[in-house]
MIKEPA-395183 format. One record per residue (C-alpha): residue in one letter; x, y, z. Coordinates in steps of 0.5 Angstrom, whole numbers, plus 500, padded with zeros to 3 digits. Example, Ala and Ser with C-alpha at 12.3 -4.5 7.8 and 13.67 -1.06 7.14 Angstrom:
! residues 2
a525491516;s527498514;
***
This chain:
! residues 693
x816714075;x812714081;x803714084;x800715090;x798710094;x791710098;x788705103;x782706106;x779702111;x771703112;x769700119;x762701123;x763706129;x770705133;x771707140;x774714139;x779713144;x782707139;x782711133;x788715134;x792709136;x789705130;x791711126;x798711128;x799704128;x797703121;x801709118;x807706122;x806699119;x805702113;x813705113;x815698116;x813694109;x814699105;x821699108;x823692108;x819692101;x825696099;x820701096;x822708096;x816714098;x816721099;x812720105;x805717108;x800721111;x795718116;x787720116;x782717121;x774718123;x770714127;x768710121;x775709118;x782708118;x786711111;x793712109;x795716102;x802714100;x805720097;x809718090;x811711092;x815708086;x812703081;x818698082;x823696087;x830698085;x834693082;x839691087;x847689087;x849687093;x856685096;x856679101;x863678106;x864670107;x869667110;x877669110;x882666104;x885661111;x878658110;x876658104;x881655101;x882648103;x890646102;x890643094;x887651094;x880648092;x874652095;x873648102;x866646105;x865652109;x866657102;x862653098;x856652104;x857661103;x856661095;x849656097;x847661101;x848667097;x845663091;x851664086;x856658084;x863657086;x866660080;x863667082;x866668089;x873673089;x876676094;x878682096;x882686101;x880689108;x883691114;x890687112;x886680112;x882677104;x875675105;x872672100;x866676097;x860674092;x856679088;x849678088;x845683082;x837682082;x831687079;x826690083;x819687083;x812691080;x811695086;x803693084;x805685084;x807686091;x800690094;x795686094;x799681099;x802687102;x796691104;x792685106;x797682111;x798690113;x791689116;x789683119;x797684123;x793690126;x792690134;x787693138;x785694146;x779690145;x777686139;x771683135;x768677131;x763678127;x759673122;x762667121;x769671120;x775668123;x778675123;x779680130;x778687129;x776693132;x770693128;x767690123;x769691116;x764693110;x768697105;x775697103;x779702098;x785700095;x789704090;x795706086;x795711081;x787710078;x789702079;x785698084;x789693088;x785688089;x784683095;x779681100;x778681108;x773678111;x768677105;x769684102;x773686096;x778693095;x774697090;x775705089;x768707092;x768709099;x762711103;x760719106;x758721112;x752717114;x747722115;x749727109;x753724104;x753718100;x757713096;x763716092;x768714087;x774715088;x779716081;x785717084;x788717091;x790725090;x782725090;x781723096;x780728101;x775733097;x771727095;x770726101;x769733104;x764733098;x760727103;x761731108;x767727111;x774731114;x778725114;x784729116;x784729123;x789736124;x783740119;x777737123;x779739130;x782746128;x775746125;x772745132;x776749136;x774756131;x767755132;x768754139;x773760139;x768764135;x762762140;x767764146;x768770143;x760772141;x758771147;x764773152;x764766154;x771762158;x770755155;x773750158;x776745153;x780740156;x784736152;x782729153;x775732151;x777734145;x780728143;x774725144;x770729141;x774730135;x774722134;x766722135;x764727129;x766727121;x763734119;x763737127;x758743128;x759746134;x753749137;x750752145;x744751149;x742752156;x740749163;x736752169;x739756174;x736753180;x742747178;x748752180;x746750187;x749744186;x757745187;x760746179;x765740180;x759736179;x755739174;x761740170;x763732170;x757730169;x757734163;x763732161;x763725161;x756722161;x755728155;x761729152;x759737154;x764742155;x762747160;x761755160;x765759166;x765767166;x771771167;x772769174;x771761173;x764761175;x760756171;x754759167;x748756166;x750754159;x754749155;x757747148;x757741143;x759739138;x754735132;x757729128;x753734122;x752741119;x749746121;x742746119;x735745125;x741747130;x736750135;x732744135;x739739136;x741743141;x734743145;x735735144;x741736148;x737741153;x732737155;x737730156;x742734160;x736737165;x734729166;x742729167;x742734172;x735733175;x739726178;x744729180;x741734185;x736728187;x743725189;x746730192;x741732196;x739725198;x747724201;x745730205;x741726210;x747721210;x752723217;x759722216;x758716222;x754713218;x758713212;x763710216;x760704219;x758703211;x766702209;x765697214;x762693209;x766694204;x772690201;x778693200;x782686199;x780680201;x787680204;x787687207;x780687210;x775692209;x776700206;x775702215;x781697216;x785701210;x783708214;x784705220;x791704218;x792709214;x791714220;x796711225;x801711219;x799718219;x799721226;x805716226;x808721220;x806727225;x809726231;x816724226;x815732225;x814734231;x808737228;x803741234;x798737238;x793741234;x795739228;x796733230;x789732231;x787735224;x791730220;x788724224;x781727223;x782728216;x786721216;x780717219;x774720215;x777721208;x774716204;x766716208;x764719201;x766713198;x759710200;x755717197;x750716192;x755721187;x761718188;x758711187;x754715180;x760719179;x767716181;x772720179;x768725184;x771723190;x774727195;x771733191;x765730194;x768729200;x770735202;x763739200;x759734204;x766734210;x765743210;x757742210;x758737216;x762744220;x769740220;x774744220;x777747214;x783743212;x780737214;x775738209;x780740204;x785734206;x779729204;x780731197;x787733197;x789726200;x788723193;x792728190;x797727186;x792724181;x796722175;x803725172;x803732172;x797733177;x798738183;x801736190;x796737196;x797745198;x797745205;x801740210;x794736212;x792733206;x799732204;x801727210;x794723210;x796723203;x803719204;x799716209;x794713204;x799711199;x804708203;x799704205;x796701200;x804699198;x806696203;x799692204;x800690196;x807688198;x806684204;x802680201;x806680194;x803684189;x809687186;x809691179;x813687174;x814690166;x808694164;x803690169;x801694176;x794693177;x794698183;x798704180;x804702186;x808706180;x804712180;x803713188;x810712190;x811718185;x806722188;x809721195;x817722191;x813729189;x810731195;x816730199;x820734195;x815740194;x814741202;x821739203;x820735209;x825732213;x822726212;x827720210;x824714206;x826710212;x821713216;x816712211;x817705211;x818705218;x811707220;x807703214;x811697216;x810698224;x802699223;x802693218;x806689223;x801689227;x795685223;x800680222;x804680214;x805674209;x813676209;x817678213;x819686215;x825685212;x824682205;x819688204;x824693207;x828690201;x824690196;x821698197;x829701198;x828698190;x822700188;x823708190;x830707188;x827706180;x822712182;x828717184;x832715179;x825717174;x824723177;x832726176;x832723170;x825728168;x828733171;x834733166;x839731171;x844727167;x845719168;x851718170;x850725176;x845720177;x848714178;x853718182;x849722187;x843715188;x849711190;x851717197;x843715198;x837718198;x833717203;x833725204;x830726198;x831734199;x837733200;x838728193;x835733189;x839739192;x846734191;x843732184;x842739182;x849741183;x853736181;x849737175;x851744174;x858743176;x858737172;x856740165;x857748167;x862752164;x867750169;x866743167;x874741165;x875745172;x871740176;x874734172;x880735176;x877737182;x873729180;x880726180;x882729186;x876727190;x877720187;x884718188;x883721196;x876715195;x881710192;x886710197;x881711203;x878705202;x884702205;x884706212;x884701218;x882706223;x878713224;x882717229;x887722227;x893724230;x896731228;x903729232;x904724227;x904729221;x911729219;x910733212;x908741212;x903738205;x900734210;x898740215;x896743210;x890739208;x888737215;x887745216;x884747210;x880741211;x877742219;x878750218;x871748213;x868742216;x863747220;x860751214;x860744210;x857741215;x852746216;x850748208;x850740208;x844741215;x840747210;x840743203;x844749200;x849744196;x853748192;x855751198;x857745200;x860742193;x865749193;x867748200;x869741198;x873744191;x876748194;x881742197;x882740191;x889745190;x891742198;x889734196;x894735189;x900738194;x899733198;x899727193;x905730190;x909731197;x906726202;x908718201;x901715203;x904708203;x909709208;x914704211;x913706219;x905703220;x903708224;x905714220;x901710214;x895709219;x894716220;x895718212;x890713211;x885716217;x885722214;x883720207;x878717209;x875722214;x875727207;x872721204;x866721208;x865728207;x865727199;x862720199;x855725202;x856729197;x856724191;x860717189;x864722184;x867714180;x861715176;x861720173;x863720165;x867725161;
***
């Protein structure tokens, strides 16, 4: 036989963007207890509001199995002392398992006897063991942040004031904090009221009764058809964004979704401003038309129904207009701001007690800047736009919007830069430079804002490393991880030929210059490892499999066009349909490296080849040189890959008809010699040992 279970735990308003984590968090130790209880289940479904967390067991069982179980202890030798009586070591294994000597046995397995002992025990109520089970279930629970209340010793998310505990129509009784399981749980706050719930297959409906839609997936299937039946009556394009959504699907129980409007006279202000401050100060999604211009609309979504929604929305009207009215009271006041003035303002400000202000941190971010340049070769005119953009792009830092709205600098930057007549991709730099901005953002699309923006990041790593502040485990304060990724992306997406050294180069040279804690050296260190790991992710979300990448990282990567072109190919070989094909091509390159590595000198000497396989490999191999070495210099690896393959059938005649280790020392030299120039060519390509069949 078997019952439903349910657990409802009822708490004043979570934080929404902790609700989906507790949610899952307690469906997974749910699962965990009900499995190390040896309890059988159907499945567990997982519900959560802003005012509770819930599980609803489906067909859990109402005892444990009874169990038979077979231990392996120790081998006949051992078990047996020399009169053939049970020696320590058996008796010690019957204490263990609970049974009396006389119940071990032996048995055979794999040649050898083992002695055995058989435990039987009968399964457990499974009602017995809830009380315990579910109390320990909750307070084991953890949170991003945690609260106390009364004189309680428990720490949870939020206060407790209802618990509902049921198996079958019997309640589980315990109590947590002063309040006790019972079967009545509570309505939406407004609309519903208390209500009891007969049997855990009763709950949603009794819930949806009192105004509650405890399954997450209904309620936002539930706003999203109203928004969508919005859109569609009023020809709007609404912008949902996903975590808005999320937001606003753990802030309601019985959604609502309704529109109102705002004056015409604040789409004077840019819409990025407008948009984020409806977004995060009220939770709005904005209203564009077809082409992306926003309207002078807005929809929400009301934590109720649909009753008096003219007057809710005229509620949110008039909070958003004070909203907007500071908005464009700021803007307007940061006009009268000049970009000198704001820069003296940064002089003001600390970046890191140890790293000076943020001016010393853009003083430094655009000679690593203009140094990147003229690595380039780029012209002096846009050398003088890199350094221009470098050296402004944080004085929106001190404006009054950035200060009310963070997450608008940059966008604020490059309005208030186009306004002060900057030049066009200096203006669009100042935004661009902080780009990417989180995993799956945009690299900056023009060549300006994408070096001041490695300029800046490289920077704030290798400030960060020079006075050690180093990611370790889950710890990384100052997102190194993220903007190493960022400058890993951006190399890639403009294929610059721009080595990783050279990166560390400039960033450690200007840095040099202010005076470092640690030495060049041991900074240098640390960072080849650091984007090492960075390089090593980026391939692997590439879908390159580990060993191509254990084998192209070990040939370098401080091209990184160049990896991601070796990776690519490899790859494609490696796992293709001519994959057994290549193995042997693998075993050639590989025995060419093995032998190589004993090579002595470099120079080859064809007057000494004695063998026609010997001459027949040094002439398929120079006739080649200049096209792989070409496809090499193009980053057009498959190419180069195929060039080297095709000495495969000369490498496996040479081996076959050539003695490498020859007597004459001078003969053996100039084999070894040869091995080792064909093996530096494949050593470019990859460390092919480390690839696994």
């Amino acid at each position: 036989m078997a019952k439903d279970l349910l657990l409802e735990i009822g708490l004043e308003e979570v934080p929404a963007r902790f609700v989906r984590g507790a949610m899952n968090q307690l469906k997974d130790k749910a699962e965990k207890w009900l499995s190390e209880s040896c309890l059988t289940y159907k499945n567990v479904e997982a519900f959560a509001t802003p005012r509770r967390l819930a599980i609803l067991v489906r067909e859990l069982a109402e005892k444990q199995e009874d169990r038979n179980e077979e231990a392996k202890g120790p081998s006949r030798k051992i078990a047996l002392d020399a009169e053939g009586n049970w020696s320590k070591a058996a008796l010690g294994f019957a204490r263990s398992q609970g049974v009396e000597p006389q119940d071990l046995y032996f048995a055979e397995l794999a040649g050898v006897e083992y002695v055995y002992a058989r435990k039987s025990s009968v399964g457990a109520n499974t009602y017995e063991l809830l009380s315990d089970g579910l109390s320990s279930l909750i307070t084991s629970m953890s949170f991003p942040k945690n609260m106390r209340w009364g004189s309680h010793e428990l720490r949870f998310v939020r206060p407790i004031r209802w618990m509902v505990a049921l198996f079958g129509e019997e309640v589980v009784p315990f109590e947590i904090a002063g309040v006790s399981t019972g079967n009545s749980s509570r309505g939406h706050r407004f609309l519903g009221e208390n209500t009891v719930i007969g049997s855990p297959s009763e709950y949603k409906e009794k819930l949806r009764e009192q105004h509650v839609i405890v399954d997450v997936a209904e309620r936002e299937a539930m706003i999203l058809k109203q928004i969508n039946e919005l859109k569609d009556a009023k020809g709007w394009t609404i912008a949902i964004k996903d975590d808005l959504l999320e937001e606003v699907l753990f802030l309601v129980e019985y959604p609502s979704a309704l529109y109102g409007t705002f004056e015409e006279s604040f789409l004077g202000i840019p819409q990025e401003v407008l948009i984020t401050s409806m977004r995060e100060h009220q939770r709005y999604f904005p209203v564009l038309d077809q082409k992306g211009k926003l309207l002078p609309y807005f929809v929400t979504v009301r934590n109720g129904d649909t009753r008096s929604l003219e007057l809710v929305a005229k509620g949110n009207e008039k909070v958003l207009r004070a909203r907007l009215s500071d908005a464009k009271f700021f803007y307007e006041e940061d006009h009268k701001l000049t970009i000198d003035s704001a820069l003296a303002r940064l002089e003001k400000i600390v970046y890191h007690e140890e790293l000076g202000s943020v001016g010393d941190k853009v003083r430094r971010t655009t000679a690593i800047a203009e140094r990147i340049a003229k690595k380039l070769q780029l012209q002096d005119g846009e050398i003088a736009a890199i350094v221009r953009a470098a050296s402004i792009c944080k004085f929106d830092l001190v404006s009054q919007m950035v200060y009310e709205f963070p997450e608008l600098q940059g966008i604020m930057g490059e309005d208030y830069a186009r306004k002060a007549g900057e030049d066009e991709a200096v203006a669009k730099a100042i935004n661009e430079h902080y780009q990417p901005r989180f995993s799956g953002d945009n690299v900056p699309s023009e060549w300006t804002g994408a070096i001041v923006s490695l300029a800046d990041k490289m920077d704030t790593i290798v400030g960060c490393f020079s006075i050690g502040i180093i990611p370790t485990g889950s710890q990384d304060p100052y997102a190194l991880r993220r903007q190493a990724m960022g400058i890993v992306q951006i190399l890639l997406a403009f294929q610059m030929k721009l080595g990783l050294d050279e990166l560390y180069d400039a960033a450690l040279a200007v840095h040099e210059s202010r005076g470092m804690k640690r030495g060049s050296d041991e900074i240098r260190k640390d960072l080849i490892e650091f984007f090492g790991l960075r390089v090593k992710n980026w391939l692997s979300e590439q879908g390159i499999r580990y060993d191509v990448v254990d084998a192209v990282m070990a040939a370098g990567i401080l091209d990184l066009a160049l990896t991601s072109a070796r990776a690519a190919a490899v790859q494609t070989q490696a796992a293709g349909a001519s994959k057994a094909e290549f193995k042997l091509v693998v075993e050639a390159f590989n025995r060419v490296s093995n032998l190589a590595s004993k090579a002595s000198r470099s120079g080859i000497d064809p007057s000494l080849f004695e063998e026609a396989a010997e001459r027949e490999l040094y002439n398929a191999w120079t006739s080649q040189r200049d096209s792989f070495q070409e496809a090499i210099a193009k980053r057009e690896m498959e190419t180069a890959l195929q060039l080297l393959s095709a000495l495969k059938p000369a490498i496996s005649a040479y081996f076959d008809q050539v003695m490498v280790m020859a007597p004459d020392e001078k003969l053996r030299s100039n084999r070894l010699a040869m091995l080792a120039a064909i093996a530096s060519d494949v050593a470019v390509v990859a460390d092919f040992s480390k690839l696994v069949w």
